[in-house]
C-alpha positions as CSV (number, residue, x, y, z in Angstrom):
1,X,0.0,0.0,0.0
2,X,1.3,3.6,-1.3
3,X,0.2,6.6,1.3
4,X,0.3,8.8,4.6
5,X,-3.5,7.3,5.9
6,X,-6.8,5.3,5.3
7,X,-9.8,6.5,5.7
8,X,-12.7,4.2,6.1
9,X,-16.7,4.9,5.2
10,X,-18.7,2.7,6.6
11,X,-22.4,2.5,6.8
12,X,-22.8,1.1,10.0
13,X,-21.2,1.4,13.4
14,X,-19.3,-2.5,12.9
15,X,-16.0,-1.4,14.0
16,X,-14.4,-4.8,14.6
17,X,-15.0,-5.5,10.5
18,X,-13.6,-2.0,9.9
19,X,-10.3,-2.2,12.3
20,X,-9.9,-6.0,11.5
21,X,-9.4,-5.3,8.1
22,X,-7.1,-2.4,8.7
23,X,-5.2,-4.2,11.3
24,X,-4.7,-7.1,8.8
25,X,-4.0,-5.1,5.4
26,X,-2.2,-1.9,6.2
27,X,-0.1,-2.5,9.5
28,X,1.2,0.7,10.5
29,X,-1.0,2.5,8.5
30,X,-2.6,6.0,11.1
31,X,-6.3,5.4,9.7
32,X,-9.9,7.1,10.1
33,X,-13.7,5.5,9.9
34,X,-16.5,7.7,8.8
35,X,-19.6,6.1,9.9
36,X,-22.3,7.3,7.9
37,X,-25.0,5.9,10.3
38,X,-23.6,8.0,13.3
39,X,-23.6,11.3,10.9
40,X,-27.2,10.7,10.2
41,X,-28.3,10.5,13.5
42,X,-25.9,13.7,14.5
43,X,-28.3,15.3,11.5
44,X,-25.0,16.4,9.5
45,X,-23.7,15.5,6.3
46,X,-21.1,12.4,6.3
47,X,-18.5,15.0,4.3
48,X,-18.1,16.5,7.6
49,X,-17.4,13.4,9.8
50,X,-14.6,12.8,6.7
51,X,-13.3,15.9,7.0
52,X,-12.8,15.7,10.5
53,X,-11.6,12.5,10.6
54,X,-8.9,14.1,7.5
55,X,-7.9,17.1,9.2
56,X,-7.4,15.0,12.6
57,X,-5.1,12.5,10.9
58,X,-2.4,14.9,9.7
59,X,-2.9,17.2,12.9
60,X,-2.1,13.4,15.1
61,X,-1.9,10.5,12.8
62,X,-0.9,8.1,15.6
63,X,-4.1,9.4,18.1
64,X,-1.1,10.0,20.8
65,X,0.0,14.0,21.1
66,X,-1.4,15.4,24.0
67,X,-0.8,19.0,25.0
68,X,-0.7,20.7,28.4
69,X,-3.4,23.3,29.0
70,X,-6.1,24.3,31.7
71,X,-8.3,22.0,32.9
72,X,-11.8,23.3,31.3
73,X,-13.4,24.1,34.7
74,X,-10.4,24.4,36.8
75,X,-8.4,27.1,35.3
76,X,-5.1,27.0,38.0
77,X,-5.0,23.3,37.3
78,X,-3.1,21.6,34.1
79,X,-4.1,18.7,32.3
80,X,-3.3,17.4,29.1
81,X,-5.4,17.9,25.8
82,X,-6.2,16.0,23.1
83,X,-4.4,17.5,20.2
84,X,-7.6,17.1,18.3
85,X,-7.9,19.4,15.3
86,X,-11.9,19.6,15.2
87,X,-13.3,18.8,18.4
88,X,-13.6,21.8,20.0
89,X,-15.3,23.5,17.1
90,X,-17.6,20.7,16.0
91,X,-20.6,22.3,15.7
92,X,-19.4,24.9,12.8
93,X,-18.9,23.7,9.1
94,X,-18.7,25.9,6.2
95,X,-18.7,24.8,2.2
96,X,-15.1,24.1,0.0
97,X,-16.6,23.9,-3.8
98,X,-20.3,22.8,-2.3
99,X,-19.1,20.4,0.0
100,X,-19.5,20.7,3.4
101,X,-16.9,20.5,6.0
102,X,-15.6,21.1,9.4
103,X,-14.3,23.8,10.7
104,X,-10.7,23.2,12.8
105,X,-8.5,24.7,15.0
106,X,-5.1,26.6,13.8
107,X,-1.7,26.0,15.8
108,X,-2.4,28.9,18.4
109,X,-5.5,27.2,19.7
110,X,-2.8,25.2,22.0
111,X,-0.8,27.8,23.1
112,X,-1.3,29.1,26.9
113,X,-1.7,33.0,25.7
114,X,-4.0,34.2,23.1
115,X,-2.1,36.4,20.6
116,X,-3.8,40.0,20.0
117,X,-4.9,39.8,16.1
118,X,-4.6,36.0,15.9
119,X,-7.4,33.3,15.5
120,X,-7.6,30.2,17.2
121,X,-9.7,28.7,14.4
122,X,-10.2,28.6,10.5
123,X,-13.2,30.4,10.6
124,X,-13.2,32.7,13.4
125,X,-16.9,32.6,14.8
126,X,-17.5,35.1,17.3
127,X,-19.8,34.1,20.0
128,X,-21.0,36.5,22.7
129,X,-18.6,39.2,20.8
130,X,-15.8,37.1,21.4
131,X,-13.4,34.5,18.8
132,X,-12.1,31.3,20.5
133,X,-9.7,31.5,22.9
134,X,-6.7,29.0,23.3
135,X,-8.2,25.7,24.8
136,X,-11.7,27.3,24.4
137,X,-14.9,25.5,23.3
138,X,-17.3,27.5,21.0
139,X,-21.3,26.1,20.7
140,X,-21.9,22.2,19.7
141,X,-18.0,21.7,20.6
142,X,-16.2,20.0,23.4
143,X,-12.7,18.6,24.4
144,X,-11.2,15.8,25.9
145,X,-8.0,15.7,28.2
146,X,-6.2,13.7,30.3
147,X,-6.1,14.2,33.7
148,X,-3.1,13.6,36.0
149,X,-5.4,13.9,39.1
150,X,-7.8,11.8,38.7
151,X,-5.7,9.4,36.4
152,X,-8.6,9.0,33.8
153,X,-9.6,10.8,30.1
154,X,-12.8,13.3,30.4
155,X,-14.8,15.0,28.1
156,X,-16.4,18.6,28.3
157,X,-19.5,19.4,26.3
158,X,-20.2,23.2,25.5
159,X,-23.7,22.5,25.6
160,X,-26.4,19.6,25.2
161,X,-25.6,19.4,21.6
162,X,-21.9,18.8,22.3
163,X,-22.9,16.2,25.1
164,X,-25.5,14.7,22.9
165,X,-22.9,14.2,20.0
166,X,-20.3,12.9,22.6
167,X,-23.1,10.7,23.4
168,X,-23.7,9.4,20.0
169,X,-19.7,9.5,19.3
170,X,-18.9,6.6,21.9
171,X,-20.7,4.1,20.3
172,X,-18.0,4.1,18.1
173,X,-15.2,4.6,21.0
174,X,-13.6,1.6,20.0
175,X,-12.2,3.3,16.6
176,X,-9.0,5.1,15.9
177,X,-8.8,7.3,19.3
178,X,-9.6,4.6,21.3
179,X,-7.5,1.7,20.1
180,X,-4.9,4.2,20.5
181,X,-5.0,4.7,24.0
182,X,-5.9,1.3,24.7
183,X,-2.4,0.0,22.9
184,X,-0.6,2.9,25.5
185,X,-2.7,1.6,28.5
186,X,-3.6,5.2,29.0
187,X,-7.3,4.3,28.8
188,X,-9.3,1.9,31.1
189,X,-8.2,-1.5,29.2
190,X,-11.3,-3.3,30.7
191,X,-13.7,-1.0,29.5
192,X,-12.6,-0.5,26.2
193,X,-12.5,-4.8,26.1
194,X,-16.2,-4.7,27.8
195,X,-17.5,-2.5,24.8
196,X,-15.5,-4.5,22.1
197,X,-17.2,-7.5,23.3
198,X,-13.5,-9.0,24.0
């Protein structure tokens, strides 16, 4: 096999087919799954799951960077982000040649200061007046991080879209994210088995 990546479109949420064949075929290979089923019941169009997906494979092929930042309700602590490229600005897509896509962060978004006439993101929303700020979460996003405290990953929702989608999202935690973690025992081994039916 010639390339940087796979990515996967599948109709259903069968990710043992999808990663067994990927395991098999393309050792090595970072990979994505786009499942078409979970983007219909999100109510968005699958081209924004792919592009996601895209976007979050050259930002962290291997699903393993993490970043250090301020925990999301805990501003004097530090955890470690996700160095997801998408995540945080889920909810906001916009059209490339009539196809929608995501929106993403840029490189500053993980940087402990916001930079005076800099964006955090590709489209620079303002909400409430204000762009993202670094480690921010604009409406229908959310984050995930790593905490040293509690020794677990977490999730935090913007709103009950974000947590609904998060929601939706983990029936397929057993895809690229989460086999990562599982393989670097950062993630509850037994849970992720439990869910794989392992």
């Amino acid at each position: 096999m010639r390339g940087d990546a796979v990515m996967y479109i599948w109709d259903e949420v069968d990710v043992d087919d999808a990663l067994g064949y990927h395991e098999e075929n393309f050792r090595g290979i970072p990979f994505g799954v786009v499942f078409r089923k979970l983007s219909e019941e999100l109510g968005e169009n699958w081209t924004v799951t792919f592009s996601h997906e895209a976007l979050e494979l050259i930002g962290d092929p291997e699903a393993n960077l993490l970043v250090a930042g301020p925990h999301p309700k805990h501003s004097n602590r530090e955890v470690f982000h996700w160095y997801e490229m998408c995540d945080a600005v889920q909810g906001e897509t916009y059209t490339l040649d009539g196809i929608e896509v995501s929106n993403f962060v840029l490189p500053l978004y993980f940087t402990l200061n916001d930079e005076r006439g800099s964006r955090n993101d590709f489209l620079g929303t303002k909400n409430g007046g204000k762009t993202l700020r670094s480690f921010g979460v604009n409406p229908g996003g959310y984050i995930g991080f790593f905490d040293p405290k509690s020794g677990k990953h977490h999730t935090s929702e913007s709103d009950a879209r974000a947590e609904k989608r998060v929601q939706i999202k983990a029936q397929a935690r057993n895809a690229r994210r989460g086999i990562r973690y599982q393989a670097q025992h950062i993630v509850e081994p037994k849970a992720i088995a439990k869910k794989a039916g392992r």
